[in-house]
C-alpha positions in Angstrom: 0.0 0.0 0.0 1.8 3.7 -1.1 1.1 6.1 1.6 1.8 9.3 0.3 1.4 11.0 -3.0 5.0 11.4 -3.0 5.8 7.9 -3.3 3.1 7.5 -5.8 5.0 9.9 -7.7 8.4 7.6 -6.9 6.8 4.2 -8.0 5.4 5.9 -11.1 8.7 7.4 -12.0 11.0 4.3 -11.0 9.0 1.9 -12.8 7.5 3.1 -15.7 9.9 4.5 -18.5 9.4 7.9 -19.4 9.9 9.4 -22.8 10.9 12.7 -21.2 13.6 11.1 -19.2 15.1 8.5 -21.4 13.6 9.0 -24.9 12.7 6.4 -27.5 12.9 3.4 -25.5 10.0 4.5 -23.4 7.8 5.1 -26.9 5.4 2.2 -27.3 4.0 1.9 -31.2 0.6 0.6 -30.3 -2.3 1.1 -28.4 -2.6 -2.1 -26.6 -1.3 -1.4 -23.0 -3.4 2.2 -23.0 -6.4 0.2 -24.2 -6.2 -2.6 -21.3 -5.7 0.3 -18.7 -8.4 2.0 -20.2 -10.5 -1.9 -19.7 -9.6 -2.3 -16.8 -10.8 1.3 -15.1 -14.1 0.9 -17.2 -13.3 2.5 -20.4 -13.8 6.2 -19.2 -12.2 7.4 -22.2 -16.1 6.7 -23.4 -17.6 8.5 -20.6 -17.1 12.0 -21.6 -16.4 14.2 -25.0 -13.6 15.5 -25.7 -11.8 17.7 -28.4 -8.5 16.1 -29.6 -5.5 18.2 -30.5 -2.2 17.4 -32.4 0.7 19.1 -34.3 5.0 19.5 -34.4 4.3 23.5 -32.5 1.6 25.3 -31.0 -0.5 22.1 -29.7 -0.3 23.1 -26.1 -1.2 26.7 -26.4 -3.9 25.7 -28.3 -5.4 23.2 -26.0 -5.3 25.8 -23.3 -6.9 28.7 -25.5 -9.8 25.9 -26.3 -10.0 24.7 -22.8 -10.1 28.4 -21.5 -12.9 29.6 -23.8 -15.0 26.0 -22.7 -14.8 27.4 -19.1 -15.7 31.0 -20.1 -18.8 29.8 -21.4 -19.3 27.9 -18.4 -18.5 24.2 -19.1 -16.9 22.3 -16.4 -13.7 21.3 -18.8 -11.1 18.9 -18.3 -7.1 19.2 -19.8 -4.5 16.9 -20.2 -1.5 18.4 -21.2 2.1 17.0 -21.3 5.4 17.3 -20.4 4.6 19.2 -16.9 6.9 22.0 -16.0 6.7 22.0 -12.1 4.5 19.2 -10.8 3.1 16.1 -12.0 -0.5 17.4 -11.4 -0.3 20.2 -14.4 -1.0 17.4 -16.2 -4.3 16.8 -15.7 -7.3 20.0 -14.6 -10.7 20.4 -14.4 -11.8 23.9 -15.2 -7.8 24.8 -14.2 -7.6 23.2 -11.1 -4.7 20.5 -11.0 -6.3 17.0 -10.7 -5.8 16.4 -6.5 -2.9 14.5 -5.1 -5.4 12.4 -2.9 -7.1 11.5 -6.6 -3.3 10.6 -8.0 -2.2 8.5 -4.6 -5.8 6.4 -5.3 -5.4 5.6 -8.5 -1.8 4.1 -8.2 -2.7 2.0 -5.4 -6.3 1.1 -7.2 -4.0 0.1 -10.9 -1.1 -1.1 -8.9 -1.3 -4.8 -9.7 -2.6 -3.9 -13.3 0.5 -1.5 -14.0 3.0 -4.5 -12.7 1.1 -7.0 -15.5 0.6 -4.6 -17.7 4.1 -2.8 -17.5 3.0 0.4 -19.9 4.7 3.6 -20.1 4.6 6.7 -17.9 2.9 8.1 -20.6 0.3 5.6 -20.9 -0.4 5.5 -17.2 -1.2 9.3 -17.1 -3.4 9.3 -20.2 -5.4 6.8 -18.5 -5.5 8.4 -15.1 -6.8 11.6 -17.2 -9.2 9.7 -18.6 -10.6 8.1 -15.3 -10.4 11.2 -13.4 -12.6 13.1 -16.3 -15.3 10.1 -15.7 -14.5 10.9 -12.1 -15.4 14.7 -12.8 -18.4 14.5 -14.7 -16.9 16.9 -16.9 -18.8 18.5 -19.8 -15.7 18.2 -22.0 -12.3 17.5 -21.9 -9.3 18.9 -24.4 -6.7 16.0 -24.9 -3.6 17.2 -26.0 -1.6 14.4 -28.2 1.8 13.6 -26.9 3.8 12.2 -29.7 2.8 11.7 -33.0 -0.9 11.1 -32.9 -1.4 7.4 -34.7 0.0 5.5 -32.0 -0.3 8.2 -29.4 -1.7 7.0 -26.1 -4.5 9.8 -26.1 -5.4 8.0 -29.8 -8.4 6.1 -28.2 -10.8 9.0 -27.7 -13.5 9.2 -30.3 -13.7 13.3 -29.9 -16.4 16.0 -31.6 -13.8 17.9 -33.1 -9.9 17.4 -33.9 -7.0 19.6 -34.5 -3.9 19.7 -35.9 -1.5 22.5 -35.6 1.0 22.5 -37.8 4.1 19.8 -38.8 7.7 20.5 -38.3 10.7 18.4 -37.9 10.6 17.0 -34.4 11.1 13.4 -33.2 12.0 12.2 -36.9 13.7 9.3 -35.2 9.5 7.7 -34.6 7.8 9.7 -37.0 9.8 9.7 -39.9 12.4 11.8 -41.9 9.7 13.8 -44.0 7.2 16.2 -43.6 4.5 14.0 -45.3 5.8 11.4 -43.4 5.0 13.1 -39.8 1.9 14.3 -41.5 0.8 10.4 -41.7 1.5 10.2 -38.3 -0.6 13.4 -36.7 -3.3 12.6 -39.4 -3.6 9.0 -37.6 -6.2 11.5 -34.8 -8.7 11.7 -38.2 -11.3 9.4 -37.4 -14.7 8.5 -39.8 -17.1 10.9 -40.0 -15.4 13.4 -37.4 -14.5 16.5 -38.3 -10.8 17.6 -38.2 -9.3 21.3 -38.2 -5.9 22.1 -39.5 -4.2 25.3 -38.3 -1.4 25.8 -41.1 -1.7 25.1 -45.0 1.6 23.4 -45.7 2.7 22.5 -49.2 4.0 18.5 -48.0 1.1 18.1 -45.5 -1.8 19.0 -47.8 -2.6 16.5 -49.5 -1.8 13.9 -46.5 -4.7 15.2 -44.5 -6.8 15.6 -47.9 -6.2 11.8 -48.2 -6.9 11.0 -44.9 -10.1 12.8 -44.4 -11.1 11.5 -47.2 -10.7 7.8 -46.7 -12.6 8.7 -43.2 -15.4 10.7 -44.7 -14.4 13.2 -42.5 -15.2 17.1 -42.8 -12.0 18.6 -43.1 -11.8 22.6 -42.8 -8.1 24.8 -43.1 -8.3 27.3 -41.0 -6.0 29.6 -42.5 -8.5 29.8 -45.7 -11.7 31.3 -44.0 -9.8 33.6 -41.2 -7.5 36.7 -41.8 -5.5 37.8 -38.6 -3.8 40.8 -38.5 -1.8 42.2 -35.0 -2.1 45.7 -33.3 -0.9 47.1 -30.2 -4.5 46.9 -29.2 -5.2 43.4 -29.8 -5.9 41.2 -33.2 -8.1 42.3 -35.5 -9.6 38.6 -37.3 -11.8 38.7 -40.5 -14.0 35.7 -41.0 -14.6 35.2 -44.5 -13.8 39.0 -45.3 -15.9 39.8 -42.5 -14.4 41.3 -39.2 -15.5 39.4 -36.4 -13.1 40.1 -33.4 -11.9 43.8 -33.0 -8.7 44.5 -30.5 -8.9 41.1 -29.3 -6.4 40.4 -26.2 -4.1 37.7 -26.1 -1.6 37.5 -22.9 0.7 34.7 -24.7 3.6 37.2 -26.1 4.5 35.3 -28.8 3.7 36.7 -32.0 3.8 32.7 -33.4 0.2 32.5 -31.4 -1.3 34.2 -34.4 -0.9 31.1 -35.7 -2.6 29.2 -33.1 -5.4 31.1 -33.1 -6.2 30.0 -36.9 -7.1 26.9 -35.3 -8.3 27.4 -32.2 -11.3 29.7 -33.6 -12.1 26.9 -36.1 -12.1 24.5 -33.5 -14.6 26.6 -31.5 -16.8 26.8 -34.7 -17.1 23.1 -35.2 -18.2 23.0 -31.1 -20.9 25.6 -31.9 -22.1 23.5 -34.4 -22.1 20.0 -32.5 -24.2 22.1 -29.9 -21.9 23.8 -27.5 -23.3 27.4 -26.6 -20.3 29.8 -27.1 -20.8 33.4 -27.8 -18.3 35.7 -29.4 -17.8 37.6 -26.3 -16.9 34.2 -24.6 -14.8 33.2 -27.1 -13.0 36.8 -26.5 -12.9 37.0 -23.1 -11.4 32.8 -22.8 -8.6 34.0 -24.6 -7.8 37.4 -22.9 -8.1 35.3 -19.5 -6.1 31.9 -20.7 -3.2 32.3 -18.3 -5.4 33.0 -15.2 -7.9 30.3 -16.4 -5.9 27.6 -17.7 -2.3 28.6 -15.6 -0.2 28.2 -18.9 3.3 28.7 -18.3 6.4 28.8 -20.3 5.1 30.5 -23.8 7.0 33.6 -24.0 6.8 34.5 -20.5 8.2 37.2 -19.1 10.1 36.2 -15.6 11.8 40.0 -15.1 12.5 43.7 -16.0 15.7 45.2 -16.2 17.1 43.0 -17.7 14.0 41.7 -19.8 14.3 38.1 -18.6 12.1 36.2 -21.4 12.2 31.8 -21.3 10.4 29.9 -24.0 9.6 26.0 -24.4 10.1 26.0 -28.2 12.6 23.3 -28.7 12.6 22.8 -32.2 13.7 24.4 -35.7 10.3 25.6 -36.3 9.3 26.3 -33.0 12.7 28.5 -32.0 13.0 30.1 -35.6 9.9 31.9 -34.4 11.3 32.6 -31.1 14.4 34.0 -32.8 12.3 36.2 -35.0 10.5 37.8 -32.3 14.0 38.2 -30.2 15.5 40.4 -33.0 12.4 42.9 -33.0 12.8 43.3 -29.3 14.8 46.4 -28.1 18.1 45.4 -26.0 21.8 46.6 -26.0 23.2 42.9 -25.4 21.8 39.6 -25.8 22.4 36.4 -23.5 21.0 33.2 -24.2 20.9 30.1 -21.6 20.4 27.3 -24.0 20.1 23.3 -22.9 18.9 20.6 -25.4 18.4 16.9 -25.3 20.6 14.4 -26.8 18.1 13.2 -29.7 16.9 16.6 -31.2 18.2 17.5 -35.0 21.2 20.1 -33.1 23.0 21.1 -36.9 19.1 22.7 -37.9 18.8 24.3 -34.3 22.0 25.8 -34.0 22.3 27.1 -37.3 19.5 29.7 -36.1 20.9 30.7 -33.1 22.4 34.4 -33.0 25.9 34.4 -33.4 26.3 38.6 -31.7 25.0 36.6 -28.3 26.5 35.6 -25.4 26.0 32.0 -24.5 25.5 30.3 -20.9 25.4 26.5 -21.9 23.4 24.4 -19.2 22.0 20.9 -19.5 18.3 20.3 -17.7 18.9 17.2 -14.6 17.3 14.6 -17.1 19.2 11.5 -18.7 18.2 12.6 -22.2 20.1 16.0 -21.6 22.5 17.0 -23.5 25.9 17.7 -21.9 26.6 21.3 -21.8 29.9 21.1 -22.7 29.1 18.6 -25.5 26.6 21.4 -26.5 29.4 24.2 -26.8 31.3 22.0 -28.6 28.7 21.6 -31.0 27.9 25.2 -31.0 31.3 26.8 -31.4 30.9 25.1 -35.2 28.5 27.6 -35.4 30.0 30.8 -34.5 28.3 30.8 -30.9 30.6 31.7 -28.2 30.0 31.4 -24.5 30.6 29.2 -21.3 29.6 26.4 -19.6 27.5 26.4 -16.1 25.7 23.1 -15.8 22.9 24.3 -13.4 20.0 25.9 -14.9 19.6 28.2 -12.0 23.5 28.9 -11.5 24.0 30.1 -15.6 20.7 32.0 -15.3 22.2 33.7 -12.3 25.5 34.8 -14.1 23.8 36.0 -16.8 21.8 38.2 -14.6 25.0 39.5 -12.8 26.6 40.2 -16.4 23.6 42.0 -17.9 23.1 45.7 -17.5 19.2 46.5 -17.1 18.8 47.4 -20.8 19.9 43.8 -21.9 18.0 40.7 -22.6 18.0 37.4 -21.1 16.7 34.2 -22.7 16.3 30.6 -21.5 15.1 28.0 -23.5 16.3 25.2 -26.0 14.6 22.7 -24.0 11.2 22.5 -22.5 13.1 21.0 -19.2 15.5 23.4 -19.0 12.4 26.1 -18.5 11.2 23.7 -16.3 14.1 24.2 -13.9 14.2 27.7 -13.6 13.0 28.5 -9.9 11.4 32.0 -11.1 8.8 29.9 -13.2 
């Protein structure tokens, strides 16, 4: 019997492998050992709807967005969301509130024999204890947020109202494949028959994948990019629906200017609901957004941690995802740049490096993970680049130096590695 959620947390971590500690190994290409936890708690992945959300970037900002307008309009919403940043319990809300350690502790000791003769991943057990604690929660909805892929992905045995794909990069080309059409045939394994599916991003490779797809499913398929226009003020986001201006000086606290992006797809999404029956008015819609953060908690999408020095972190972890983030560094005002950047071992580092700026001063760090990168391994790397800087292990420790060498009108950036911003203590 595990007494404590503590140890719950232990037995979970020291016996299940977990992608984000030791990568590939801990990937399971089927959906077997999800589906016998789901059989053996009842199947509650059948007990509530759901909207179902994939992509390379952007996937986790929009889950929140769509889970934040749900409880705007006053639907009691679930959201399972992966990697966490600071506890386990981010991983799973109901209308924002972390899923209850009592709840966690319960379930471990209630699947215990089943998790020993099932021997799934730490992946798989979460998704299922989302799942159950939905059921639990009698929630209206729930916004499931794929972890890898989508095909084979844990989450993969929901049957939701709506899905959504983001966009496709290159990320995890070791599983998904070496191509962009090729990861496409892996996101567009969430399409199911007859269900409608949004896609966020027109991309030349991935067109015709999801065209194929839906297709085959007799799904509706909509891109969102061809019915909205977005354009970005200091006042807000102006959004045109079919030539028609719908949103006015709409807020958005996420910083990023990539969430323009996001919001293609997330205002689809929210269409779809409204026509499968969910109540959402425009002004609900507009004021879920404005109030994601303080609804939802996100963290970690170009946040803002200080003044004087602008301290700004960012998860992005990819080409794709940090090319943006670069973009909206150089259109920031500063005198000097300082970048603490960590990566894991099994990211493309050639693509990722090559967009780094070389006038930057470099703290290289490496998150307390297995799949982390060593940080002198990483300046080695980077020095082929033109990047210049030293090496302080400790997240915290290089932050700190770069602090004490900045002058207040410099900038400081963390990132390279969604653990990395998962160590800083400021978070």
């Amino acid at each position: 019997m595990i007494t404590t959620f503590n140890e719950a947390i232990d037995f979970l971590y020291a016996t299940l492998p977990m992608y984000q500690r030791v990568g590939a190994v801990a990937y399971k290409k089927d959906l077997t050992n999800t589906l016998a936890l789901c059989e053996a708690l009842g199947n509650p992945q059948n007990r509530f709807k759901s909207v179902h959300v994939a992509g390379t970037n952007g996937k986790g900002s929009s889950s929140h967005m769509i889970a934040s307008v749900l409880q705007e309009a006053g639907y009691k919403t679930g959201l399972y969301t992966s990697p966490h940043l600071k506890s386990f319990t981010e991983r799973i809300r109901v209308n924002g509130k972390e899923v209850a350690q009592e709840f966690v502790l319960d379930f471990v000791n209630r699947m215990e024999a089943v998790l020993h003769s099932v021997k799934p991943s730490f992946f798989e057990t979460t998704v299922a204890m989302a799942f159950d604690y939905f059921a639990h929660q009698q929630v209206d909805i729930a916004v499931v947020e794929v972890g890898l892929g989508g095909r084979l992905d844990s989450t993969n045995v929901i049957t939701p109202l709506v899905s959504l794909i983001t966009n496709i990069g290159y990320d995890h080309t070791d599983m998904l494949g070496e191509t962009l059409s090729q990861i496409a045939y892996e996101k567009a394994g969430i399409i199911k028959p007859t269900i409608p599916v949004v896609i966020s991003e027109r991309q030349v490779e991935t067109t015709p994948v999801f065209l194929s797809k839906a297709k085959e499913c007799n799904a509706a398929i909509y891109f969102a990019q061809d019915e909205y226009r977005i354009s970005k003020y200091e006042t807000g986001y102006h959004i045109l629906q079919q030539g028609v201006l719908r949103f006015k000086h709409l807020k958005l606290p996420l910083g990023g200017n990539y969430q323009h992006k996001n919001l293609y797809g997330v205002l689809k999404t929210l269409d779809v609901l409204q026509h499968t029956g969910f109540n959402l008015t425009d002004e609900q819609i507009a004021s879920g957004l404005e109030k994601v953060v303080v609804n939802t908690n996100l963290k970690g999408r170009w946040q803002m941690l200080g003044n004087n020095p602008l301290i700004i972190c960012d998860t992005a972890h990819n080409a794709e995802g940090l090319s943006e983030v670069i973009q909206q560094i150089k259109v920031q005002e500063y005198k000097l740049l300082y970048m603490v950047l960590g990566m894991v071992k099994d990211k493309q580092h050639d693509k990722v490096l090559s967009l780094l700026p070389k006038e930057a001063t470099y703290f290289f760090c490496q998150a307390k993970i297995p799949r982390a990168m060593e940080a002198g391994e990483l300046m080695r790397q980077a020095a082929a680049f033109g990047l210049k800087g030293t090496v302080v292990p400790d997240v915290n420790q290089a932050l700190a130096q770069a602090k004490a060498a900045a002058t207040p009108d410099d900038l400081i950036f963390i990132g390279g590695s969604t653990f990395v911003v998962a160590e800083i203590d400021e978070l």
